[in-house]
N, C-alpha and C positions, 0 to 999 in steps of 0.2 A: 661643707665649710667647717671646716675644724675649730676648736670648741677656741683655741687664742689667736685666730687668724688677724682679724682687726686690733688685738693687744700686739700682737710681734709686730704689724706693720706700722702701729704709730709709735711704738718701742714704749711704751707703758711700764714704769718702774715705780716700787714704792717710794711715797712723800718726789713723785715725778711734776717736773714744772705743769703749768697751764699746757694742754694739747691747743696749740691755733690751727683751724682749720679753716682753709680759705673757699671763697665760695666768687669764683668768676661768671659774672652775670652778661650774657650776648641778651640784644634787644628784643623785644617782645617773649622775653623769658616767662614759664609760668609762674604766676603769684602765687599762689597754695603749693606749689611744687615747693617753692625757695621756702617758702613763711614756712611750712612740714617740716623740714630738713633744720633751720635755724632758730624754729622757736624750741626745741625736745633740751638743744643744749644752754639755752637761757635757763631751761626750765633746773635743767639738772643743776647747775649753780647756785640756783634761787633754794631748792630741797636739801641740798645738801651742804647750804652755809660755806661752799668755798668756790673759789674760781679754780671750777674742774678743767672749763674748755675755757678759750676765747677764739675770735675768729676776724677776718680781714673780708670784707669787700669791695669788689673790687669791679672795675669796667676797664674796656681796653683803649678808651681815651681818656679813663680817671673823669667823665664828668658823670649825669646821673645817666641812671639806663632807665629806657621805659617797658615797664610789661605787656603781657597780650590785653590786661586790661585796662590801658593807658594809666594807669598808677605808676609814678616816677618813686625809682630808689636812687638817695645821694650815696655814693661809692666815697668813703671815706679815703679812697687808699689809692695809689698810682700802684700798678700792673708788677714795679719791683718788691713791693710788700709780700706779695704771696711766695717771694722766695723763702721767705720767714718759716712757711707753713709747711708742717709734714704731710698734710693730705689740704688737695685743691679739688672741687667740685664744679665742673663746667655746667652752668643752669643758663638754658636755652627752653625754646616755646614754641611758637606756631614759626613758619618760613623761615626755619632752621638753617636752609641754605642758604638763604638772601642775606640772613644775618653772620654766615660766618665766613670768613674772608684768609686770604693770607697768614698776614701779622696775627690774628686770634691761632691759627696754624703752628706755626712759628713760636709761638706765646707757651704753648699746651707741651709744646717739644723740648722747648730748654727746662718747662720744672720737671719735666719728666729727666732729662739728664741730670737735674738738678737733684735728685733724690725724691721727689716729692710721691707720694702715694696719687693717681691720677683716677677721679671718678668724676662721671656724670647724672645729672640729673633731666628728667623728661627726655627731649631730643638733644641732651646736649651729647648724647651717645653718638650722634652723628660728627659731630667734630673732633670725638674721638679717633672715630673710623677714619676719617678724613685723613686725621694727623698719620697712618698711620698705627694706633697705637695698641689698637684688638685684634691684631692677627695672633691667631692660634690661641686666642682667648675667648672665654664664653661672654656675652653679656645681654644687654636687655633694654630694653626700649619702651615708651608708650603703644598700646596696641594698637594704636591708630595709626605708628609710624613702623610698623614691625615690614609689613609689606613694602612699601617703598626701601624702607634700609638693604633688605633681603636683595630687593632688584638692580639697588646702587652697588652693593659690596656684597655678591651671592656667595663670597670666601667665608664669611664671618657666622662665628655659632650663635645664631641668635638664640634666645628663649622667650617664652611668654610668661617667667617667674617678675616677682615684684621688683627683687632687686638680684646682682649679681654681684658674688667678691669672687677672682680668680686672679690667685698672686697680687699685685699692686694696681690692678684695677676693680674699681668698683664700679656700678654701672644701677641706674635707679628707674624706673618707671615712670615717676613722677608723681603729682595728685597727693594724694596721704600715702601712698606708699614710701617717700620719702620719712615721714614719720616713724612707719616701723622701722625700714633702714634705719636710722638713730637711734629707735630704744635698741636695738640688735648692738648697735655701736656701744651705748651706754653700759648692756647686762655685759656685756664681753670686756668693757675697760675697768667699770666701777661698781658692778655686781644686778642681781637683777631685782634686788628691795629696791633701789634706786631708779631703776628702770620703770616698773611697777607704780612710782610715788609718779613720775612723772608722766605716768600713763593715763593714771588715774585723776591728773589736775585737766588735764585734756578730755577728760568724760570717754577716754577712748577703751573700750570694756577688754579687747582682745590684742596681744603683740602679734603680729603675723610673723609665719616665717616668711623666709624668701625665694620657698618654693610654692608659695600660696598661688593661684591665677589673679591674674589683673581684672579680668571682667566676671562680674557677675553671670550665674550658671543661666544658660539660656529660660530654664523655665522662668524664674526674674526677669530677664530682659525682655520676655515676649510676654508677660502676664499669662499662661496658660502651665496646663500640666499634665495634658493630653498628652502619655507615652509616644503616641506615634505621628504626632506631628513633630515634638520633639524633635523624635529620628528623620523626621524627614528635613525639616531645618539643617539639622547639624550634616545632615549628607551631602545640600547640597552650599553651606558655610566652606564645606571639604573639596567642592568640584567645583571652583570658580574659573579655572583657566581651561578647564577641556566640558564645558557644561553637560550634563544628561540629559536625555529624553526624558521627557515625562516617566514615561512606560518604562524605564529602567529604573527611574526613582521608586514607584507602585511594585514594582516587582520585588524591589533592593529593601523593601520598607513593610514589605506582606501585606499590601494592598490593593485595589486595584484602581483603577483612575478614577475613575469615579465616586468610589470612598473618598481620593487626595481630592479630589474639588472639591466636593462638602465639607470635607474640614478646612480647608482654608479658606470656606464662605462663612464656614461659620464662627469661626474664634477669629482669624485675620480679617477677614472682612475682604478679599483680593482672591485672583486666582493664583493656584501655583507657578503658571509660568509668569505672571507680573511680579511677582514675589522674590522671585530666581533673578528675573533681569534686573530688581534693586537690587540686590547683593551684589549682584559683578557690578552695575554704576556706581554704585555706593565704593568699593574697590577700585574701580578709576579712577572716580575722583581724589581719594587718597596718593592716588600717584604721582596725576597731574600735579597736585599742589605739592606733592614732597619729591619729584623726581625730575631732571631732565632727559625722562625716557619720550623718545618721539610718541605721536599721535598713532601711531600707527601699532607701533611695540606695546604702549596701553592695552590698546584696543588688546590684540593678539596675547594680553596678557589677562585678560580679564575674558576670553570667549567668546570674540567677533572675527567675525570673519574678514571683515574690510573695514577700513576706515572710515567710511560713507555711511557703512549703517551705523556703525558706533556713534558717530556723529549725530544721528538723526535720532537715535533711544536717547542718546544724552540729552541733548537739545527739548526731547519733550519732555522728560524727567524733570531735567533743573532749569529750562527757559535761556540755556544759553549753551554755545558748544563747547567744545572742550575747550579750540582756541582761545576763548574771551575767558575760560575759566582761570586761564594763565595768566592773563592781558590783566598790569595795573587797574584799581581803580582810580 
C-alpha cells in the first residue's frame, strides 16, 4: 500500500472541506465492527479541534437497522445522501446473504459509477463480490467467512490480512480491525501524532498494519506450547478437504502414533481423530450458514465421503443435521 494511497483516493488537499464518509448499514450488521470504524473519526475531530471527517448513515429503507446484537441504529439519512460521500462503507454481519438482496446490489453499483471510493466492512465483502465489484482485486473478509466466500466466488484473491486497499476498494475484517483500518486512514490523511492521540484515548497500545493476521497464533488459541502438537494442529487446520491418516500425520510431524494420542490426551483432553473430524465440522458448518452450496458439496468439501455420514458426525456433534442447520428458527 503506498504511503498516499487513501490521501489520492479521498483527494485530501490542504485547509480541504470535511472528508464524509458514508457508512451503509445491511441488517444484523456487526456492532463493534461499525462502532471501530465510526468512533476513530469522532475521535479524531474531538483531538484535533476541527471537523476533520463527517459521515452519513444510512439503511436501504432509510428506517433503523438492527445488529447481530438486536441493538437498533436510527439511519439519519435516505440511501441518496451517500451520493454526497467520497468513500461508502457496506457493514454487514452474521446471514450476509439473507440480508443482501437486489436493490442493496444495484445501490453499491451506481455509487461505484458515481465516483465514490467502494469498501466493506466484516461480510459486508460479500456484497461486494456480489455486486460484482472485486474482480481482479484483492480483498479480505472475517475469518469465519473466508471459506464460504472462496467457495461462492473461487475467482476472487481473497487474504487473511486485517484489512485490504487495492485502487478504490477497500475491504475490512471487522471486529477492531476496523479500528486500525481508520487510524491507517487517519496517519495517511492528517499525520500519525493524530492517529496516535487517538489511539491512545481508545487504550489501544499498538496500530496494526494491514498485513497483521486476523486470528490469534494458534499457540493462544489452544492454550498450549507444545512445538509438536502445534505442528500437528496446524497440518491438519491445512488438510480439511482431502483429510490424512493418522500415520501420515505421525509420520509428517516426527512422531509416532502413539506419541500423537498422549498428547492429545494430554493437553486437549480428546483423541487426534475426534479432534480432526471438529475441524472439518466446525468447517461445514461455516458453509452451511454462509453458502448455498448443496449438502452434498459441504460434505465433499470438508472430507466425506457421502452425505449420510456427513450427516450422521454432524448430527452427533451439534444435535441436529445439517438440514435443520439451514431450516429457520
Amino acid at each position: 500500500m503506498g504511503e498516499n494511497t487513501i490521501k489520492s483516493l479521498l483527494r485530501i488537499e490542504n485547509n480541504a472541506e470535511p472528508q464524509k464518509i458514508g457508512f451503509l448499514l445491511l441488517n444484523e450488521f456487526s456492532m463493534i465492527a461499525f462502532a471501530s470504524a465510526i468512533e476513530p473519526l469522532r475521535a479524531a475531530n474531538r483531538q484535533s479541534n476541527q471537523t476533520l471527517f463527517d459521515w452519513v448513515v444510512a439503511s436501504t429503507d432509510g428506517n433503523a437497522s438492527t445488529a447481530s446484537n438486536g441493538m437498533t441504529v436510527q439511519t439519519a439519512a435516505e440511501t441518496e445522501e451517500l451520493q454526497s460521500c467520497r468513500m461508502v462503507f457496506v457493514c454487514s454481519g452474521v446471514r450476509v446473504r439473507e440480508n443482501t438482496n437486489k436493490s442493496i446490489l444495484n445501490l453499491i453499483r451506481r455509487l461505484d459509477r458515481n465516483g465514490a471510493v467502494i469498501g466493506a466492512i466484516c461480510t459486508g465483502t460479500y456484497a461486494m463480490a456480489a455486486a460484482g465489484l472485486l474482480d481482479g482485486r484483492r480483498c479480505t473478509i472475517h475469518w469465519e467467512n473466508i471459506d464460504g466466500l472462496t467457495e461462492e466466488f473461487p475467482h476472487l484473491d481473497i487474504t487473511n490480512d486485517l484489512f485490504e486497499i487495492d485502487g478504490n476498494r477497500v475491504t475490512c475484517s471487522g471486529g477492531t480491525a476496523s479500528l486500525d483500518m481508520m487510524l491507517n486512514l487517519i496517519t495517511q490523511t492528517h499525520g500519525s501524532a493524530l492517529a496516535a492521540e487517538v489511539s491512545d484515548q481508545f487504550i489501544h497500545d499498538r496500530i496494526r498494519e494491514p498485513t497483521d493476521r486476523q486470528r490469534m497464533e494458534l499457540r493462544a488459541r489452544l492454550g498450549v506450547s507444545h512445538p509438536k502438537l502445534l505442528a500437528v494442529v496446524k497440518t491438519m487446520e491445512d488438510n480439511l478437504e482431502e483429510p490424512l491418516a493418522q500415520t501420515d500425520i505421525a509420520r509428517m510431524t516426527n512422531l509416532s502414533t502413539r506419541q500423537l494420542e498422549r498428547l492429545f490426551r494430554k493437553y486437549l483432553d480428546t483423541t487426534p481423530t475426534r479432534y480432526y473430524l471438529n475441524l472439518r465440522l466446525a468447517r461445514a458448518r461455516h458453509l452451511l450458514r454462509q453458502t448455498s452450496m448443496s449438502i452434498l458439496s459441504v460434505a465433499l468439501a470438508c472430507g466425506f465421503v457421502s452425505a449420510s455420514h456427513f450427516s450422521k458426525c454432524y448430527r452427533e456433534c451439534y444435535g441436529r443435521t445439517p438440514r435443520a442447520e439451514r431450516s429457520p428458527e
